[in-house]
C-alpha positions as CSV (number, residue, x, y, z in Angstrom):
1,X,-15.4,-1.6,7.5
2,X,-13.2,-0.1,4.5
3,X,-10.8,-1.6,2.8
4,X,-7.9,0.3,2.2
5,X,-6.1,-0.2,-1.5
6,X,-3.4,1.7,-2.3
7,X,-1.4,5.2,-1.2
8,X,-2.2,7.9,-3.7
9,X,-0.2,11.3,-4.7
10,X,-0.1,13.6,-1.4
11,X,0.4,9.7,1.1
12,X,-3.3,9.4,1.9
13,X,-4.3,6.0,1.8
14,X,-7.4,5.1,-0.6
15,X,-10.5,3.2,0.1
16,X,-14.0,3.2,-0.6
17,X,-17.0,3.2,1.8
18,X,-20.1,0.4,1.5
19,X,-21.9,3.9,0.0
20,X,-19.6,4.5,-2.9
21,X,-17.4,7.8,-1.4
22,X,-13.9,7.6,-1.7
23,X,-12.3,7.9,1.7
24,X,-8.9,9.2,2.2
25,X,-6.9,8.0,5.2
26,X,-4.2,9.0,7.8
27,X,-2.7,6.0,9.9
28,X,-3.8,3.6,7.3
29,X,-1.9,1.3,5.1
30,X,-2.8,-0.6,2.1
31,X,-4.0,-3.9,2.9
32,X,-5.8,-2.9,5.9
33,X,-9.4,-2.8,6.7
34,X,-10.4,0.3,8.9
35,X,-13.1,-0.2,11.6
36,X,-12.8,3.2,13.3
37,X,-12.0,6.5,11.8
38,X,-12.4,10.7,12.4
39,X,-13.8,12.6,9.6
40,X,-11.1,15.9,9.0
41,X,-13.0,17.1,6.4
42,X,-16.2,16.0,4.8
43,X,-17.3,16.7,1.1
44,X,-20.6,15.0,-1.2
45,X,-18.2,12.9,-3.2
46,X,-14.9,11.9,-0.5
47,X,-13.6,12.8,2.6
48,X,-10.4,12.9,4.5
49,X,-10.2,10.9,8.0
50,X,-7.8,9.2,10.2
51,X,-8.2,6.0,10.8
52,X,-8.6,5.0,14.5
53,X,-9.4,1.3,14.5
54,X,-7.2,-1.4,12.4
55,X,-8.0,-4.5,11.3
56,X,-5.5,-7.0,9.7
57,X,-2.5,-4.6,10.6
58,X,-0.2,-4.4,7.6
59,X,3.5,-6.5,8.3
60,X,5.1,-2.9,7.1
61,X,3.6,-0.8,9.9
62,X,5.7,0.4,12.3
63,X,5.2,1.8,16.2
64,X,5.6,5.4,15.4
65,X,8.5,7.3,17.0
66,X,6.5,10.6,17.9
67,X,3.2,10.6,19.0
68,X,3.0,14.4,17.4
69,X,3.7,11.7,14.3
70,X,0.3,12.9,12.1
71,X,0.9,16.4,12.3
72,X,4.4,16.5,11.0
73,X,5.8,13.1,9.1
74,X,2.2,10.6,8.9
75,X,4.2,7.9,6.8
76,X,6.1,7.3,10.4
77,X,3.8,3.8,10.4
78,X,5.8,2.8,7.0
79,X,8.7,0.7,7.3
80,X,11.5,2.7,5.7
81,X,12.6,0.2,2.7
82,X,8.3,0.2,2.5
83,X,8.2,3.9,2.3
84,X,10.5,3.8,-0.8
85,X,9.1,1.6,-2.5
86,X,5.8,3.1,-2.3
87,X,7.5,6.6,-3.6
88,X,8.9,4.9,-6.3
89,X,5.3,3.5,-6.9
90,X,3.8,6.7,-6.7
91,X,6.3,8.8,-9.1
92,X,5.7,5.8,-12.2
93,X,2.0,6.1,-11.4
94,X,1.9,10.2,-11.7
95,X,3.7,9.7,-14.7
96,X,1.5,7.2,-16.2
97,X,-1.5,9.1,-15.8
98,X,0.2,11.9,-18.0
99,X,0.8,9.3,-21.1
100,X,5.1,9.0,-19.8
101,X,5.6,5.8,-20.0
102,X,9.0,5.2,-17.2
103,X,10.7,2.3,-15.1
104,X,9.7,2.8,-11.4
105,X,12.7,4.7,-11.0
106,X,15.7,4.5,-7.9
107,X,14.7,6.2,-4.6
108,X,18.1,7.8,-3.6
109,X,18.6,8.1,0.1
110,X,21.6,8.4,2.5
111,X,19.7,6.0,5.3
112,X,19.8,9.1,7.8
113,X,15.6,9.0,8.5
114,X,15.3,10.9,11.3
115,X,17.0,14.1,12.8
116,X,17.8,15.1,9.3
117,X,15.4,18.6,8.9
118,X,18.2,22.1,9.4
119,X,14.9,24.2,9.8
120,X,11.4,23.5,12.2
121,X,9.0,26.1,13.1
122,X,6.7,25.3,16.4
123,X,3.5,26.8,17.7
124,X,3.1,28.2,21.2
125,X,0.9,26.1,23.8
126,X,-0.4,27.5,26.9
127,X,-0.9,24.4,29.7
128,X,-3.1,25.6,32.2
129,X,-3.2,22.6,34.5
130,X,1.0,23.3,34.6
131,X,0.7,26.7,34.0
132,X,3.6,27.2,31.1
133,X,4.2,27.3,27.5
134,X,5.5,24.2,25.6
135,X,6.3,24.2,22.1
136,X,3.4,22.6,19.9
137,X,2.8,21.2,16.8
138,X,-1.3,21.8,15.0
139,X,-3.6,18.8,14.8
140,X,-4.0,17.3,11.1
141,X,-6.6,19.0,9.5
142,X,-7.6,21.6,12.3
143,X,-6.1,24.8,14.2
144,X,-6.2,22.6,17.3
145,X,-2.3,22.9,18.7
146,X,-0.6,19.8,20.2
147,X,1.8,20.8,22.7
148,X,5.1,18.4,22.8
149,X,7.6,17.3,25.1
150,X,9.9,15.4,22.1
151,X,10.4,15.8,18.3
152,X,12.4,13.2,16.0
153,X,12.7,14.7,12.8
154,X,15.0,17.8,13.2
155,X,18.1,17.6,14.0
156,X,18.7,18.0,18.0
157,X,20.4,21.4,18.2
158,X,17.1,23.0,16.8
159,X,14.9,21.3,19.7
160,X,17.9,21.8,22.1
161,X,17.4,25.5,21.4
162,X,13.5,25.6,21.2
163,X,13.0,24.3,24.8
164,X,15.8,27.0,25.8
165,X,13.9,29.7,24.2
166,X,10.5,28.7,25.7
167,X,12.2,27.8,29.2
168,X,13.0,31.7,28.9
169,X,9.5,32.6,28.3
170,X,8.0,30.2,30.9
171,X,10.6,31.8,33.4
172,X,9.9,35.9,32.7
173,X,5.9,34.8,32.9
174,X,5.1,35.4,29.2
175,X,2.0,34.9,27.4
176,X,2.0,32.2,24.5
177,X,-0.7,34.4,22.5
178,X,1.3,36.9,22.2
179,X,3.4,34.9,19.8
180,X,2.6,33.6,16.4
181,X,5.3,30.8,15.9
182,X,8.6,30.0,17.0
183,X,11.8,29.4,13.6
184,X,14.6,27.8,14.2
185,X,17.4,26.8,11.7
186,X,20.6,25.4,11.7
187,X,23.5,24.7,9.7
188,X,25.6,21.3,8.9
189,X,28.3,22.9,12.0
190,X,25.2,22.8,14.5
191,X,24.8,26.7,14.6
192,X,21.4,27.6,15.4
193,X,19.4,30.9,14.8
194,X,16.2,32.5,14.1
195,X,13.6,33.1,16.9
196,X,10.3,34.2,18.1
197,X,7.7,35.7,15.7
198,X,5.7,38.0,17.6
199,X,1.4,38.5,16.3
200,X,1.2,41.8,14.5
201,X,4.7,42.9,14.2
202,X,7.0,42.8,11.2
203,X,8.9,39.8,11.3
204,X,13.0,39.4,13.1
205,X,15.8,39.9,10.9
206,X,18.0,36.7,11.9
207,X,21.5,36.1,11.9
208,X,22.3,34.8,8.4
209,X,23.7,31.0,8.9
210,X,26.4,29.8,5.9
211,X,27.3,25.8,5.0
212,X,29.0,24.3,2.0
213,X,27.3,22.1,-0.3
214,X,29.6,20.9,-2.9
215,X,32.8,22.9,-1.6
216,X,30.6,26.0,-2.6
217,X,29.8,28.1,0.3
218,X,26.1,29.8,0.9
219,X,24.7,32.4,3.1
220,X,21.3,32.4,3.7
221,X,18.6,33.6,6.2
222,X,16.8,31.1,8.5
223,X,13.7,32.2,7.8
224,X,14.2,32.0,3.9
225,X,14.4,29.6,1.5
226,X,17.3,27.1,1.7
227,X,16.8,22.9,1.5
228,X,16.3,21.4,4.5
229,X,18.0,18.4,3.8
230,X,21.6,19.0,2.9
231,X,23.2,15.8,2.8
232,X,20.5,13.9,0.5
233,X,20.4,17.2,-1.9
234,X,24.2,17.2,-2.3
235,X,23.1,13.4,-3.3
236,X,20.7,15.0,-5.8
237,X,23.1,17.7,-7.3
238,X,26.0,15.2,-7.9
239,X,23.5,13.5,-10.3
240,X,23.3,17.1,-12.1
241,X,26.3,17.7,-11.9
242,X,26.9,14.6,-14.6
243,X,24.1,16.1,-16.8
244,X,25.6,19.2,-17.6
245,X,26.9,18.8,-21.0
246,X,27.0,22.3,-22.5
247,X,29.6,25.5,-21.8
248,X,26.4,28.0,-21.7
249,X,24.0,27.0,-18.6
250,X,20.2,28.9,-17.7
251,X,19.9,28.3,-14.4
252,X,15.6,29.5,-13.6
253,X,14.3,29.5,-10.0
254,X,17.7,29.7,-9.0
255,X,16.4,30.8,-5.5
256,X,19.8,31.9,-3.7
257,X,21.6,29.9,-6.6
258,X,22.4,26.6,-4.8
259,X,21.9,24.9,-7.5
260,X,23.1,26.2,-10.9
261,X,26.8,27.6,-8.6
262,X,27.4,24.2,-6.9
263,X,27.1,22.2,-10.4
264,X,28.4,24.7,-12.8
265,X,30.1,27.1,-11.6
266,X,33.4,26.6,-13.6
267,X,30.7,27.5,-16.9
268,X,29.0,30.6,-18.3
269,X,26.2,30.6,-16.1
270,X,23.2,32.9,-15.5
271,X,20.8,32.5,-12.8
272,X,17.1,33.9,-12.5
273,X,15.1,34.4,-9.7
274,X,12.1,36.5,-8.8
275,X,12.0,37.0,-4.9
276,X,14.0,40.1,-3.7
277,X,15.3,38.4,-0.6
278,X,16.4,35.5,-2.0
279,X,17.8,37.6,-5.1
280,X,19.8,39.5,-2.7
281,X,21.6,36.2,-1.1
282,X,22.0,35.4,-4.7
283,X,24.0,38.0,-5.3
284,X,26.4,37.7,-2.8
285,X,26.8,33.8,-3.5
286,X,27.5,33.9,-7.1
287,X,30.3,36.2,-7.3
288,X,31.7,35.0,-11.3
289,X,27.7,34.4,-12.4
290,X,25.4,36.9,-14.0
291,X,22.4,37.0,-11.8
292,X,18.8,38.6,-13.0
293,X,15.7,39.4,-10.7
294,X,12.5,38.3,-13.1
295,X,10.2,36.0,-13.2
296,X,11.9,32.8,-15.1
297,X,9.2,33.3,-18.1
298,X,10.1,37.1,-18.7
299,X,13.4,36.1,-19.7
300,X,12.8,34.0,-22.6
301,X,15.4,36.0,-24.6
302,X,17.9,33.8,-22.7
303,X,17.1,30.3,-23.7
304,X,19.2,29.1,-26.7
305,X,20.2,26.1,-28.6
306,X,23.2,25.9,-27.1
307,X,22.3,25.9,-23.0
308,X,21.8,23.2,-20.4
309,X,18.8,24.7,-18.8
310,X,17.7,23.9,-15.1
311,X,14.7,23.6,-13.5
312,X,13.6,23.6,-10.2
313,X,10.2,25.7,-9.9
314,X,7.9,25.9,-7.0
315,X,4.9,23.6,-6.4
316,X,2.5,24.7,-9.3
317,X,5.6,23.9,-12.1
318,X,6.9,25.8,-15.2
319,X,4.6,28.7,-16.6
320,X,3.3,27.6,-20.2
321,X,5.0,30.7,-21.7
322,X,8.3,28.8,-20.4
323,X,7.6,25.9,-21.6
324,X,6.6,26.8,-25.3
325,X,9.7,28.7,-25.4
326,X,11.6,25.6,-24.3
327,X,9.6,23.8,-27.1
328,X,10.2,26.2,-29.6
329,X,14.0,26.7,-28.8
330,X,15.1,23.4,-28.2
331,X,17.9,23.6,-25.6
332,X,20.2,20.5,-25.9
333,X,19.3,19.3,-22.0
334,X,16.8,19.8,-19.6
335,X,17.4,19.3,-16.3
336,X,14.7,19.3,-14.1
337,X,14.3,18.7,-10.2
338,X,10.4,18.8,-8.7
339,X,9.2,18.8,-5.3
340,X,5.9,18.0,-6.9
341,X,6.2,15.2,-9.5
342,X,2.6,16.2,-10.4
343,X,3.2,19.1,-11.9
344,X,6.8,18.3,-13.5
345,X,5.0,15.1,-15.1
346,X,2.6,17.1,-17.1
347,X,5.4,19.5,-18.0
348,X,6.9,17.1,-19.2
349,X,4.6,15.8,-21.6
350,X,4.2,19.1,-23.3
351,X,8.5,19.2,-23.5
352,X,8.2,15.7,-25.1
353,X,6.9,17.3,-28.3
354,X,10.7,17.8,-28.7
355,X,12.6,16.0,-25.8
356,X,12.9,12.4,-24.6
357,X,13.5,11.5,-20.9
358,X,16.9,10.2,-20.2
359,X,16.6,9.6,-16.4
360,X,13.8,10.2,-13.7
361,X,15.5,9.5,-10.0
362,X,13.6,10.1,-7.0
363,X,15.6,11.5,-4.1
364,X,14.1,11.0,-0.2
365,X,14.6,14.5,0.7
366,X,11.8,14.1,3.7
367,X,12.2,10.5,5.4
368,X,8.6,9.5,6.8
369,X,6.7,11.8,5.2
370,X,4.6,11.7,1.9
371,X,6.7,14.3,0.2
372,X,8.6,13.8,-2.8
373,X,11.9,15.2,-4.7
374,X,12.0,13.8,-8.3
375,X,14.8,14.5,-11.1
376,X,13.7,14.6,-14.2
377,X,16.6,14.6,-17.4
378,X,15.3,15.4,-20.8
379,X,17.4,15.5,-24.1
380,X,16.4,16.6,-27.0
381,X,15.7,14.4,-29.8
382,X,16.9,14.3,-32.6
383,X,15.8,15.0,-35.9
């Protein structure tokens, strides 16, 4: 029996076997005592398991709405007002452990917890017993494919459309091998493209899809990088929007700009990004912006005194060249928005050499999962 205490940073759930190894659960909440679990992955000082067997079932677990729930939103056992509490939790904790001492700060959601993903991408599962393909999700911690029959957290038109496609396969006799995954996006109208990849050939060019977020219309491909939750980051970018103080704005990782044009785009604003595709779709979005293709830290010329800059960098965070420059520079506002709290936490402490933290909010971009979006505002102090 293991007693599970507490959810740590990526949603496992913590406990600690009679040996002294540090076991990380799926399907386990704090509070509970797990009887019954399958080791995932096995290493000399923890492992990873689910958790098969409950005792003392916590009052926030929930019946799951998918029984594909592990492989693609495990926190489907939380109660919701649960789940946002323990995000909140989880953001002052990260932040703790860097020496940021902060409120648990507001989880921002717009109560829409399932149906809400614009973009889903399914494996291909051969039934032989039926004899057809179904579309498929892969087993937590293994290459094992779970074929499904219903999905809960994309929005309908997408699954609507994947059965179609895979109805079409089933019905000319194709093979699922033959195919490495299936994408499907769609936009806030309920249009739907993308399509079949196919094993060793050069991926589809798609039918660009276009929405609005903010009055500001985008074009983007569905099998680039756009959010995938479009009313809760509109949510996220009004709360920007109030933060930009400053005529001059650096807008780095712009991506295809959906950011810095939907909050600023009535300011002198420059955006930087470093992937060519999304560069290009960057270009034809910001129309009365200057635009650069480099890496955010080759462009240190740019930050200045007098900018608001943002932030939004992939998972691993800010370069340190980026940072020093900040640090060195001084903008007057940093405005920084994380999909891995982690990382902006301990950028953070290095920018508050110079820079005090005005506001974190946490923003539930992914309902009943373990992912998090967290805004961070930093001003510069004074003196």
């Amino acid at each position: 029996m293991i007693k599970v205490e507490k959810f740590i940073p990526g949603g496992f759930a913590l406990g600690t076997s009679p040996e002294g190894k540090k076991m990380f659960f799926w399907n386990a909440l704090p509070g509970e005592t797990v009887l019954e679990y399958e080791i995932t992955k096995n290493k000399s000082s923890y492992a990873e398991a689910i958790a098969t067997s409950i005792k003392n079932p916590s009052p926030y677990r929930k019946e799951p709405k998918d029984e594909c729930f592990l492989s693609t939103s495990p926190w489907q056992i939380l109660d919701y007002d649960y789940e946002l509490k323990q995000k909140s939790l989880l953001v002052q904790e990260i932040f703790r452990e860097h020496d940021l001492k902060i409120d648990a700060p507001e989880v921002v959601t717009d109560g829409k917890d399932y149906e809400y993903r614009n973009k889903m991408e399914y494996a291909l599962y051969y039934d032989i017993e039926k004899a057809k393909i179904f579309p498929a999700f892969h087993a937590r911690g293994s290459h094992r494919k779970i074929p499904i029959t219903k999905s809960s957290l994309e929005r309908p038109e997408i699954f609507k459309k994947a059965l179609e496609i895979i109805d079409d396969l089933n019905a000319r006799g194709e093979e699922a091998r033959k195919y490495q995954s299936l994408l499907l996006r769609c936009n806030q109208n309920g249009d739907v493209s993308g399509g079949l990849y196919e094993n060793k050939k050069p991926h589809p060019v798609f039918n660009n899809l276009k929405d609005k977020i903010l009055g500001q219309e985008y074009s983007y491909s569905p099998n680039g990088f756009f959010q995938i939750n479009l009313p809760v980051y509109e949510m996220a970018l009004l709360e920007i929007k109030k933060h930009i103080v400053s005529e001059n704005v650096l807008d780095l990782y712009a991506g295809v700009g959906t950011i810095g044009l939907s909050v600023a785009k009535d300011r002198n604003l420059t955006l930087v990004e470093v992937d060519k595709a999304a560069y290009k779709e960057l270009e034809n979005n910001a129309k009365n912006a200057k635009t650069i293709l480099a890496k955010s830290e080759d462009i240190l010329e740019y930050i200045a005194p007098d900018r608001t800059v943002i932030l939004d960098p992939p998972r691993a965070g800010c370069d340190k060249k980026l940072i020093d420059k900040l640090v060195e520079v001084i903008p007057e506002k940093i405005i920084y928005l994380s999909c891995n709290p982690a990382t902006q936490a301990r950028d953070t402490k290095l920018l508050s050499e110079k820079y005090q933290i005005e506001l974190v909010k946490t923003f539930n971009f992914f309902p009943h999962t373990p992912h998090i979006e967290n805004l961070v505002i930093l001003e510069r102090k004074n003196g």
